[in-house]
C-alpha positions as semicolon CSV with decimal commas, in nm:
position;residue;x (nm);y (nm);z (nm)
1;X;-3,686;-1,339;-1,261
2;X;-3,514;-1,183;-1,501
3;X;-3,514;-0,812;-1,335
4;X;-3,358;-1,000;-0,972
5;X;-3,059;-1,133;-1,181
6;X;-2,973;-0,795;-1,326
7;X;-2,973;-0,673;-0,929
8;X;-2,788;-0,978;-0,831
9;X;-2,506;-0,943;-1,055
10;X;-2,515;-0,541;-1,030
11;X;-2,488;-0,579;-0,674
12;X;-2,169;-0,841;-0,789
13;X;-2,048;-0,586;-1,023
14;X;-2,075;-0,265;-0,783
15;X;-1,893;-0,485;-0,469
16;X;-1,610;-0,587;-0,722
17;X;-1,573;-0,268;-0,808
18;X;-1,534;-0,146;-0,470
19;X;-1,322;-0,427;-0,351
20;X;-1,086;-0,325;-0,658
21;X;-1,037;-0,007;-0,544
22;X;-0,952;-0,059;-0,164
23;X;-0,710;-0,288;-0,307
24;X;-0,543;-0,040;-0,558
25;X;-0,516;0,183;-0,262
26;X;-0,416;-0,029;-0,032
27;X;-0,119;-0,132;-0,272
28;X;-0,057;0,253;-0,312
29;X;0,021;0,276;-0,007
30;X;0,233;-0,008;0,084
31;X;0,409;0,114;-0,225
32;X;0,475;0,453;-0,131
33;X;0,592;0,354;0,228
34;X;0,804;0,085;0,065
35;X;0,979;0,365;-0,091
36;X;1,011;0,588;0,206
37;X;1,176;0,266;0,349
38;X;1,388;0,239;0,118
39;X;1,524;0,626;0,032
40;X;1,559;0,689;0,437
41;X;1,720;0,381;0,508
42;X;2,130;0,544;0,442
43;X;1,968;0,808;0,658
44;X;1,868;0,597;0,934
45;X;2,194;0,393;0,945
46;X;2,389;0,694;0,980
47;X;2,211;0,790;1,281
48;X;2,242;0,504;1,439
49;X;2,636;0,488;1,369
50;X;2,671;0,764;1,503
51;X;2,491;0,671;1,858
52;X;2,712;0,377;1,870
53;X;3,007;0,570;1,764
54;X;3,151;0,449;1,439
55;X;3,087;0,679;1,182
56;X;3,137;0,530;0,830
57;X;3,253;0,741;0,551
């Protein structure tokens, strides 16, 4: 009895574990391309004022 609750909650600890990781990277990247976002965005506004014509200073 004793030896299937040490697999049970292995088995717990081992898919926490893994769960906690795709999440870290998963927030890594939403991260990162939040900041690509957000340093290209003068970038992409000046592009498109210039294909409509009114380029701001």
């Amino acid at each position: 009895m004793l030896y299937w609750l040490g697999v049970l909650l292995a088995t717990i600890g081992a898919s926490l574990i893994l769960f906690a990781l795709a999440f870290v990277s998963a927030l890594v990247g939403v991260l990162v391309n939040a900041m690509i976002v957000l340093m290209s965005g003068p970038i992409i506004d000046q592009a498109i004022a210039r294909r409509r014509g009114s380029v701001r200073p």
